[in-house]
N, C-alpha and C positions, 0 to 999 in steps of 0.2 A: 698307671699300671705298676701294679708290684715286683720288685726284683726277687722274692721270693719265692715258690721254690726254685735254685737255678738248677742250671742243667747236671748239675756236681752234688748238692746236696740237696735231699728232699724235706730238711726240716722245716720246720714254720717258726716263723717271728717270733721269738721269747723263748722257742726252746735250748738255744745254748745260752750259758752261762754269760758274764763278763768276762772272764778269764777262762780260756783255753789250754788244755797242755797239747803238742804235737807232735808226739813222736812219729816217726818214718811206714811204721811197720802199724799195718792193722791188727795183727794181731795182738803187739805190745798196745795197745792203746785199748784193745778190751782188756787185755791182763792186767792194766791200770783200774781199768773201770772193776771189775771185779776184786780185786786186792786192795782198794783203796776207798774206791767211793761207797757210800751209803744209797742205797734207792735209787741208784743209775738203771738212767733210761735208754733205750738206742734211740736218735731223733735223727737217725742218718747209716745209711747202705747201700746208700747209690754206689757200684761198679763195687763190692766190696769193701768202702773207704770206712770204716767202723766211729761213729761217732756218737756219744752218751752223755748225760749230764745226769750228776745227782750231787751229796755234798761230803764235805771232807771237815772234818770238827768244823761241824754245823753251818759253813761256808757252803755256798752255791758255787760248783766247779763242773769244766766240760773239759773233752777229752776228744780227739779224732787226728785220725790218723792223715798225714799229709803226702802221702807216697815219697818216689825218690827224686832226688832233682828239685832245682828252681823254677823249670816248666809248671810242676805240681805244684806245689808249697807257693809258688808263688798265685796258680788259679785259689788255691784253699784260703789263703792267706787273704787273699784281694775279697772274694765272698763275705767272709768270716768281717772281716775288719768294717767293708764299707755296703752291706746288704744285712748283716746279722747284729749289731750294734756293738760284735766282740772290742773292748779297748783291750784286754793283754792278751799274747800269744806268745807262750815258751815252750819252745822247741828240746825236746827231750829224746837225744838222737845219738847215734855212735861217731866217730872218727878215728883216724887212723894218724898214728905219734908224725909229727914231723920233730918236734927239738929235741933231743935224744936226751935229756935227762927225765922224760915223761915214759910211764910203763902202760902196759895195758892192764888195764880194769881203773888208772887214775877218771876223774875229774875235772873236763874241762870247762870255762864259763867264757863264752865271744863278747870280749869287751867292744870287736870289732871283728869286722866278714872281710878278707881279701878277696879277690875274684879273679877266674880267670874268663868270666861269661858277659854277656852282651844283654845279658836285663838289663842295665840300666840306661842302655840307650833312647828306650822309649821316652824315656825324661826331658831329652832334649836339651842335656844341659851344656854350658859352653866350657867343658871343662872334666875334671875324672869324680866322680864324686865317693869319698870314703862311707861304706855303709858304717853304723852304730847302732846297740844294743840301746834301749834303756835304760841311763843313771840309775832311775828310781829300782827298777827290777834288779839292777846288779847290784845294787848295792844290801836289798836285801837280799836276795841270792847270798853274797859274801856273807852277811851275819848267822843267816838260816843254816849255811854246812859249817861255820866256824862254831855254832849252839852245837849242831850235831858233834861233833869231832873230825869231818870232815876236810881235809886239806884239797880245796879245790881252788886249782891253780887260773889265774883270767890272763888273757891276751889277745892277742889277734886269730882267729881263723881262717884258713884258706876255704873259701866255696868253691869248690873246681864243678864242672859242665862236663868232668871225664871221671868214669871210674875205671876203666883199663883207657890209661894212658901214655899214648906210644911214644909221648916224649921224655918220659921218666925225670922231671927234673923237679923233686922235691926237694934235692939239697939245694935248691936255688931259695927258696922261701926260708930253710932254715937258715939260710945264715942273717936273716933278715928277725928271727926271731920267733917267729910262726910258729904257734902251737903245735895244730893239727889238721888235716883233711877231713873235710865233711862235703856235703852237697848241697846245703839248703839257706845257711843262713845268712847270706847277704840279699837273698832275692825279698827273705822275710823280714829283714832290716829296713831295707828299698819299701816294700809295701806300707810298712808301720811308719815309715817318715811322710811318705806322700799320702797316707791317710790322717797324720796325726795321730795316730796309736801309740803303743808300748809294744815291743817286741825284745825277746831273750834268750838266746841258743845255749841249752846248758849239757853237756858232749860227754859219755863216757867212752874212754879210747879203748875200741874193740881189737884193733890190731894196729902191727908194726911193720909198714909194707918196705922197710929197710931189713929187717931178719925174715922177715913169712912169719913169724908170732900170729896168732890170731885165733880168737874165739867164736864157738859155734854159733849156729843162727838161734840154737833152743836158749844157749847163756844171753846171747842179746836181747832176747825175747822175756824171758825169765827172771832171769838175776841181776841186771844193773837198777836195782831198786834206789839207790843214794841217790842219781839225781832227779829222781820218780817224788823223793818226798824233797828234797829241795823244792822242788816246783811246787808242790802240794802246800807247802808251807806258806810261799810268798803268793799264792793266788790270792 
């Protein structure tokens, strides 16, 4: 019996690419596919989740959106990796400053996923286990924005399971070194390691939830094109 189509995505076997991009937001992820790709197809809009493939200097590349949360991105991710034959999946998503010499509209790349969530208990492991990025992808990530001019800074990411969160203790992680706030990339880390894949969270910082800084939903949607072609580049 084929795991294909599941109950999330309605594409058929071969139609995404090897490489995936995942941003958050459906709509950024057609604004990719349209601004970027060549001959992008939709091969996916189950619950509105926007997913397309065509290619980018003559590379074969796919694109769909992961919604919010590890819940998500972790169903997308699991599909995509072990029903779809996807090996890479970079996540091209916002977060919010935690080290305060980082601004918004910077650049960030998860060399590594903190957590504050219970995905990876399913593992069963005897122990906390650290999520990680892919060498291979970060490392061309790093050369890809250092070509462009791009100072995009790598470190740790916090994946919190809270976006209003009533315990308010971000400056607990900063002193620890922590980039940024996001919501996805340790569950997508988790997935890529227990399937043997590649996985890559590459973050431009939307707001500053230490001042209220913070940009609109059309700028997040619209304008954080840098790490749109970072990703593009290393597919």
């Amino acid at each position: 019996m084929s795991n294909t189509p599941t109950p999330h995505i309605s594409a058929k076997p071969g139609d995404f690419a090897e490489t995936v991009l995942m941003p958050g937001d459906p709509l950024r992820a057609k604004f990719i596919a349209e601004t970027f790709l060549e001959d992008a197809v939709l091969v996916n809009n189950v619950r509105g989740v926007q997913g397309y493939t065509g290619t980018y200097k003559g590379k074969r590349v796919s694109v769909m959106a992961s919604g919010m949360g590890m819940p998500s991105i972790g169903i997308y991710s699991y599909e995509l990796f072990n029903f779809y034959g996807v090996k890479n999946i970079i996540r091209v998503g916002t977060a919010g400053v935690i080290r305060p010499d980082l601004k918004v509209r910077d650049i960030v790349i998860g060399q590594g996923a903190c957590t504050n969530s219970s995905f990876g208990n399913q593992f069963n492991l005897p122990g906390t286990y650290a999520p990680i990025c892919s060498y291979e992808l970060l490392r061309k990530a790093v050369d890809a924005a250092e070509n462009m001019g791009v100072n995009a800074v790598v470190g740790n990411l916090y994946s919190s399971d809270c976006f209003y969160d009533d315990s308010m203790r971000l400056s607990d992680w900063q002193k620890m070194g922590v980039l940024a706030v996001e919501m996805e990339a340790a569950a997508l880390y988790m997935n890529a390691a227990r399937a043997g894949k590649n996985a890559l969270a590459i973050c431009t910082i939307s707001d500053n939830p230490f001042t209220g800084e913070e940009t609109t939903a059309e700028e997040r949607q619209m304008s954080f094109t840098k790490m749109m072609e970072i990703a593009l580049e290393i597919a």
